[in-house]
N, C-alpha and C positions, 0 to 999 in steps of 0.2 A: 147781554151777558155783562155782569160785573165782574172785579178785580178777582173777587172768591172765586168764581164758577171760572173764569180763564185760568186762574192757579192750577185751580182740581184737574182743568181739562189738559191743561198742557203736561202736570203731572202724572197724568193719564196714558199720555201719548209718548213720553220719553223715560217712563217705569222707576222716575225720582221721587223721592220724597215730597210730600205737600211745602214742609219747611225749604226743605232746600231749592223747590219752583218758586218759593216767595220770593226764597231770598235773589237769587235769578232775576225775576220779574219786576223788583225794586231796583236791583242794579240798572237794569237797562232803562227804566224809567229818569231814573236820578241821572243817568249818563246822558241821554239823551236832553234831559230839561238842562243841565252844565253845556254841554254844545251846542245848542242852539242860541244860546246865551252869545257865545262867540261871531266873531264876523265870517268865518271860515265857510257860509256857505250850509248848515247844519248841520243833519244827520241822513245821510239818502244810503236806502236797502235796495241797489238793483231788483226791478221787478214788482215791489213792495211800495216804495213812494218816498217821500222826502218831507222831513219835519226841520220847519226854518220859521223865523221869525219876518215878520211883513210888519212895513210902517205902515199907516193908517194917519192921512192928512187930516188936521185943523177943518172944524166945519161944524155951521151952523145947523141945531136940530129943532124940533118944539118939543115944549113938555104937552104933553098927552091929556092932561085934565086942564091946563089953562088953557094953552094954544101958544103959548108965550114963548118968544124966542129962544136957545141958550146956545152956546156957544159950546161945543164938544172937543176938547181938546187934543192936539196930536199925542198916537202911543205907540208902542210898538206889541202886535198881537202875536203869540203861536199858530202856527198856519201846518198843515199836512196836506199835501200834493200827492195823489194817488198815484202808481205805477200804472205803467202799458198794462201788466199781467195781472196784477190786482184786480181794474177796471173791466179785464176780459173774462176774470172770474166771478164778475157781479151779473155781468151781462146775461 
């Protein structure tokens, strides 16, 4: 499912406007990527899961076509940690 088709479906599901599920589904986006940003521990949805930021330590990798060493720098990645209930509804 892409951004379009979660638009249509959620507009679907709550009888709003396609415009106005955009504009919804940008907010929470934009909100979410702003706090996570923060130290505060991110953004967690009871049930749902938790979107936080994770460092990623300093370390050596190869490149793929030589074999030749490099050296991969520390960064800090976006991470989501699924919910109890989420996980029980994949099962």
């Amino acid at each position: 499912m892409n951004k379009a088709e979660l638009i249509e479906a959620i507009a679907k599901v709550t009888q709003q406007t396609k415009a106005d599920t955009e504009r919804t589904v940008d907010a929470f986006i934009d909100v979410v990527s702003k706090n996570i940003k923060k130290k505060d521990g991110g953004v967690k949805l009871v049930g749902f899961g938790t979107f936080a930021v994770s460092a990623r330590k300093a370390r050596v990798g190869r490149n793929p076509q030589t074999g030749e060493e490099i050296q991969i720098p520390a960064r800090k990645v976006p991470v989501f940690r699924p919910g109890k209930e989420l996980k029980e509804a994949v099962r």
